[in-house]
LUMPADO-999277 format. One record per residue (C-alpha): residue in one letter; x, y, z. Coordinates in steps of 0.001 Angstrom, whole numbers, plus 500000, padded with zeros to 6 digits. Layout:
N
AXYZ
...
***
This chain:
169
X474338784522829871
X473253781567831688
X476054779405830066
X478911782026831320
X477735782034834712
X478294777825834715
X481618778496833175
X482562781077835405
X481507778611838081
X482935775662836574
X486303777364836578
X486742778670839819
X485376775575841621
X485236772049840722
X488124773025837839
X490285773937841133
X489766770931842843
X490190767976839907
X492537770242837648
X494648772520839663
X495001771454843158
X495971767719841580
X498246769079838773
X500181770814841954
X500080767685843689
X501572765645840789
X504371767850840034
X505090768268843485
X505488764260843932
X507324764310840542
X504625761434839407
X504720760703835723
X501438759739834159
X501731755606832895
X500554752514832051
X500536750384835043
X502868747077834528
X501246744686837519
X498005743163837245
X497349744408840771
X497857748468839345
X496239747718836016
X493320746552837574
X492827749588839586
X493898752208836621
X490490750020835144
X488818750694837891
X489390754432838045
X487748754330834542
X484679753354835717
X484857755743838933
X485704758450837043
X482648757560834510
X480466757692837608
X481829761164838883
X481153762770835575
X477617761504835055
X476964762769838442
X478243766150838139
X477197766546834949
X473405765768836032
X473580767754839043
X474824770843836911
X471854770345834298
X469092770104836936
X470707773248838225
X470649775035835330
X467405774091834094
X465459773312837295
X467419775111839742
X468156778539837628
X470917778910838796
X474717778019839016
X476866775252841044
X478481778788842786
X477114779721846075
X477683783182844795
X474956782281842124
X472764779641843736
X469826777929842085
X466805779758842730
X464305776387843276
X465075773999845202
X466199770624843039
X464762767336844228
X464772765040841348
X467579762980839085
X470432762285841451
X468863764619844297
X466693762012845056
X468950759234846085
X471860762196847681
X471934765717848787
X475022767035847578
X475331764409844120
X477633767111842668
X479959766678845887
X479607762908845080
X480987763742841499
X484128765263842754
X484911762771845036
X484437760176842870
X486450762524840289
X489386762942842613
X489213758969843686
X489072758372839998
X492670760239839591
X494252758396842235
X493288755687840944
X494170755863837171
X497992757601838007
X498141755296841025
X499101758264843343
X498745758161846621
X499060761874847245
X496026762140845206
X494193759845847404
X494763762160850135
X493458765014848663
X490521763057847360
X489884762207851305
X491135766075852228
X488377767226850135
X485543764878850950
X486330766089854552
X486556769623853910
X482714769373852565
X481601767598855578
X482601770266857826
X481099772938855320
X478312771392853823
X476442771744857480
X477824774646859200
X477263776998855987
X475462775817853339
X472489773619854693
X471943776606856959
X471413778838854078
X469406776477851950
X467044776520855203
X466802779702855093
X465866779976851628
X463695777385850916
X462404776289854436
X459806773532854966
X460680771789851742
X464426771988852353
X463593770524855776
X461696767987854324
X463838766675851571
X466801766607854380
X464378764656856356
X464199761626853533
X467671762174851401
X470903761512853275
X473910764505852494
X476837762683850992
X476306758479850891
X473530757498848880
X470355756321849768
X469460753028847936
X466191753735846578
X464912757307845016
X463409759513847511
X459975760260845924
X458096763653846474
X454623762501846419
X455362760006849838
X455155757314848345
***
């Protein structure tokens, strides 16, 4: 049951954002999908692989811990019931944000398209504006002190250096 619920959740969100939403984009712009030719453009499609290896890990993590420590799903219809501080919580608050972005940057990158780009920074701003006028309020209200606490230490979207450990130390 648990594995439809991340499907479910997997298709309606972050499936939107790097599938759809880009595949719209693309065919809109008329961009076909190539090998770059310049060093310049080949050595950002390389890039991109390594961006888009980071976005993956992170989402992927983030949507283990949620499943396992969280019990719950990446949907705010079906949000984890515990709150998750460890693996990439503890260096970001929103590491499965962080995936997407990097995801989106990532297809920019590798089909050199600027429209992409755009969306990529479209996105990243749309969870700024959302991520503390709707969510963070309701992860306040349902897990309190210790949500308070771990907003206190880990930063929302840019990564703190270090790993924000639980015990203070």
């Amino acid at each position: 049951m648990i594995a439809l619920r991340h499907v479910a959740a997997i298709a309606i969100l972050p499936f939107t954002a790097t599938a759809l939403i880009p595949w719209w984009i693309l065919r809109s712009d008329r961009t076909v999908p190539a090998l770059a030719t310049s060093p310049g453009a080949l050595a950002v499609q390389a890039a991109g692989v390594l961006v888009l290896a980071v976005g993956l890990m992170l989402f992927a993590s983030s949507l283990r811990r949620f499943a396992t420590e969280g019990k719950g799903t990446l949907a705010p219809w079906d949000p984890p019931r515990r709150l998750v501080v460890r693996g990439p919580y503890r260096f970001v608050r929103n590491p499965m944000i962080s995936g997407v972005v990097f995801i989106l940057a990532a297809e920019s990158m590798l089909l050199t398209s600027g429209p992409l780009a755009v969306w990529a920074g479209i996105f990243l701003a749309i969870n700024l504006v959302y991520i503390p006028l709707v969510e963070e309020p309701m992860l306040r209200d349902r897990f309190g002190d210790a949500y308070r606490e771990y907003c206190r230490h880990v930063p929302r979207i840019f990564p703190r250096a270090r790993p924000w450990r639980t015990d203070g130390a």
